[in-house]
C-alpha positions in Angstrom: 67.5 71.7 29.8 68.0 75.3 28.4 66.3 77.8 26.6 68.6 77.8 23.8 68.4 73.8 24.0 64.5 73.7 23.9 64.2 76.7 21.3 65.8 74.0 19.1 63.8 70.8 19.7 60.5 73.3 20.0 60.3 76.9 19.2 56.6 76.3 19.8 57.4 75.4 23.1 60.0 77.9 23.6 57.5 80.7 22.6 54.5 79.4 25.1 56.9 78.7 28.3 57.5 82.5 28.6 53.8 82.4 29.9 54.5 80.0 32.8 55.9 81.6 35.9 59.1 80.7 37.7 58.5 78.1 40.7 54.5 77.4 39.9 52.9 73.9 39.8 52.4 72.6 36.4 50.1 69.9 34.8 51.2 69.4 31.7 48.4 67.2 30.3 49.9 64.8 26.8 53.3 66.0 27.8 54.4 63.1 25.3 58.5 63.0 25.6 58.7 65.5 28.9 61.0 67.9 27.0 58.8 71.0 28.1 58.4 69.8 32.1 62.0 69.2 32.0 62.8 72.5 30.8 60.0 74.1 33.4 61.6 72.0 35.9 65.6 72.9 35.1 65.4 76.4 34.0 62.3 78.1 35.4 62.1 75.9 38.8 58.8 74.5 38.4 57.3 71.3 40.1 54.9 69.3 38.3 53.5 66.1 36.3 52.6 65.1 33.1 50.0 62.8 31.8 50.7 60.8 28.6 49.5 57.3 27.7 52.0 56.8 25.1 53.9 53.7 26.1 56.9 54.2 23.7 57.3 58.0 25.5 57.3 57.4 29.2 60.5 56.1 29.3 61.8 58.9 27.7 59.8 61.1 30.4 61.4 59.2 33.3 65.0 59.9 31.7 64.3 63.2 31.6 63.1 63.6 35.5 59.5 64.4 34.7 57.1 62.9 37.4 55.0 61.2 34.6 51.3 59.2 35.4 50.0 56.9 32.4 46.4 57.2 31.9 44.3 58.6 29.2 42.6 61.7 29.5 39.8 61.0 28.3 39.2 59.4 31.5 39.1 62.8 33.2 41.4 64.5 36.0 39.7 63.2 39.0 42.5 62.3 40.5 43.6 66.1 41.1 41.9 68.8 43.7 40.6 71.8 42.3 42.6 74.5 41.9 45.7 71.8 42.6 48.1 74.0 40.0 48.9 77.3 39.0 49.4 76.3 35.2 47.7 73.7 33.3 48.8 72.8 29.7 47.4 71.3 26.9 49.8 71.0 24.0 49.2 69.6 20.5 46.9 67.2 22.5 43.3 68.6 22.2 42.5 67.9 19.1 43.4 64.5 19.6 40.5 64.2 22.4 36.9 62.6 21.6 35.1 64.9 24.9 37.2 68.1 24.1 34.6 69.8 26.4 34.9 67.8 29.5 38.5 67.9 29.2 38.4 71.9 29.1 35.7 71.9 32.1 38.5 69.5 33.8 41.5 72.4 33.2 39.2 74.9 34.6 38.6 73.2 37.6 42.0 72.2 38.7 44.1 75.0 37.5 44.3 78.5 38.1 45.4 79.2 34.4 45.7 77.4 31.1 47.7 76.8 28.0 46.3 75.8 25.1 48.1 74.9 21.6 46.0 73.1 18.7 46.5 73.3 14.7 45.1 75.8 13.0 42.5 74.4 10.6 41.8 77.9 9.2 45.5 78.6 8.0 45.5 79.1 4.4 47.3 75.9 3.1 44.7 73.9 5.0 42.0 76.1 2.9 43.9 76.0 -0.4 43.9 71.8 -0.3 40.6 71.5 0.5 39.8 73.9 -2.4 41.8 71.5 -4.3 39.8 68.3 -3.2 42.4 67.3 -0.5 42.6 66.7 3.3 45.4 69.0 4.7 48.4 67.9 5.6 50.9 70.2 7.1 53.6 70.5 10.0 51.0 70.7 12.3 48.9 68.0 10.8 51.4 66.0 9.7 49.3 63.2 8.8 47.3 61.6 5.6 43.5 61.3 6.6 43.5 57.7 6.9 46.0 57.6 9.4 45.6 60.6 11.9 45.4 60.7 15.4 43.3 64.1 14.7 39.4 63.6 15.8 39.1 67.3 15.9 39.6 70.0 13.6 38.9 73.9 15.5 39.7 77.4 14.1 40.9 80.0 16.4 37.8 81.7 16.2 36.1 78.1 17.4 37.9 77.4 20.1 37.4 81.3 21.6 33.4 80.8 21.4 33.7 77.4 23.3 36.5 78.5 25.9 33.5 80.7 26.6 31.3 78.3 26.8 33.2 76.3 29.7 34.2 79.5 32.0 37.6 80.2 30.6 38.6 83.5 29.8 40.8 84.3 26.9 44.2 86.4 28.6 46.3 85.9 24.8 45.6 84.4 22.0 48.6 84.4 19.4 49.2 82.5 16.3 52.5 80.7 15.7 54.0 80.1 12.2 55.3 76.9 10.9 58.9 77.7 12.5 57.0 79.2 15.7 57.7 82.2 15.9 54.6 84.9 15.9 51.9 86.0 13.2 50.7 89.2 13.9 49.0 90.2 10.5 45.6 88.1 9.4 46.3 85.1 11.9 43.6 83.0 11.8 44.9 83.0 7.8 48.4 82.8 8.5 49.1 81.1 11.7 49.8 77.5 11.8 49.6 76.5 15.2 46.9 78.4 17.8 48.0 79.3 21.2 45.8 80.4 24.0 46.5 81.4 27.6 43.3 81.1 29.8 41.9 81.8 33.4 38.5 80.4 34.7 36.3 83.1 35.0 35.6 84.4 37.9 32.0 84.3 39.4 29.9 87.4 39.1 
């Protein structure tokens, strides 16, 4: 896969792979269909795995050539060695996770650096419905509140104070718009779609 070809299934993804370095070792953690490993893998010559426990997208991961372990990550990434990769992402997946902490702890331990993409809660349709009475529903939260995978809902300005918390140290933080491309005036109102790259902090 391309960049051209990945700018049109993800511009999200498209903006957020510029961060990962050519040739590093990847963990992409809810990589869901593997379009951004394969991508990593084909055009930036990365090696890697991704964890998913969707049943209906690891065959789709396999097609692709993405090295691909079922398993749930709320059970934790005990499996890997600290420090085991140079890049660890977390994708849309976060706020889908009951122990968002321990997963974060989890990334700082076994990666050098971090990427980190969850909706925005504080973008201002999200405000404007629940001014109006409504749960939000949006391309980012796609779903009614009955149905959601969503346990968590974080700001920008949330997630900052409690990447803090677990040792992580905010490199970027940038705001993405609906069609992904970059918010650079008033993001925590205007941005969609919150993307942080981290580093563990380093011990003073």
């Amino acid at each position: 896969m391309n960049f051209h070809q990945l700018s049109i299934l993800r511009a999200d993804l498209a903006f957020i792979a510029h961060w990962v370095s050519e040739e590093s070792n990847v963990l992409d953690l809810g990589c869901g269909d593997g379009v951004m490993l394969d991508y990593l893998q084909s055009d930036k010559h990365c090696f890697g795995y991704g964890i998913e426990i969707d049943d209906e997208k690891i065959p789709a991961c396999i097609e692709r050539g993405v090295n691909v372990i079922q398993q749930d990550l709320e059970a934790g990434l005990a499996i890997f060695a600290d420090n085991a990769f140079d890049t660890v992402l977390c994708l849309s997946a976060l706020q889908m996770m009951k122990n968002v902490e321990g997963i974060l702890r989890d990334i700082a331990r076994v990666g050098g650096e971090a990427i980190v993409s969850f909706p925005n809660f504080a973008y201002w349709p999200h405000r404007v419905s629940l001014l109006r009475g409504r749960m939000p529903v949006s391309k980012t939260l796609p779903y009614e509140w009955y149905d959601t995978p969503n346990l968590r809902c974080a700001t920008i300005k949330d997630f900052e104070e409690l990447a803090n918390e677990v040792g992580l140290e905010v490199l970027e933080c940038v705001a993405l718009d609906e069609q992904g491309k970059p918010v650079s005036t008033l993001p925590n109102w205007r941005g969609s779609l919150a993307v942080f790259r981290l580093r563990k902090k380093t011990p003073t």
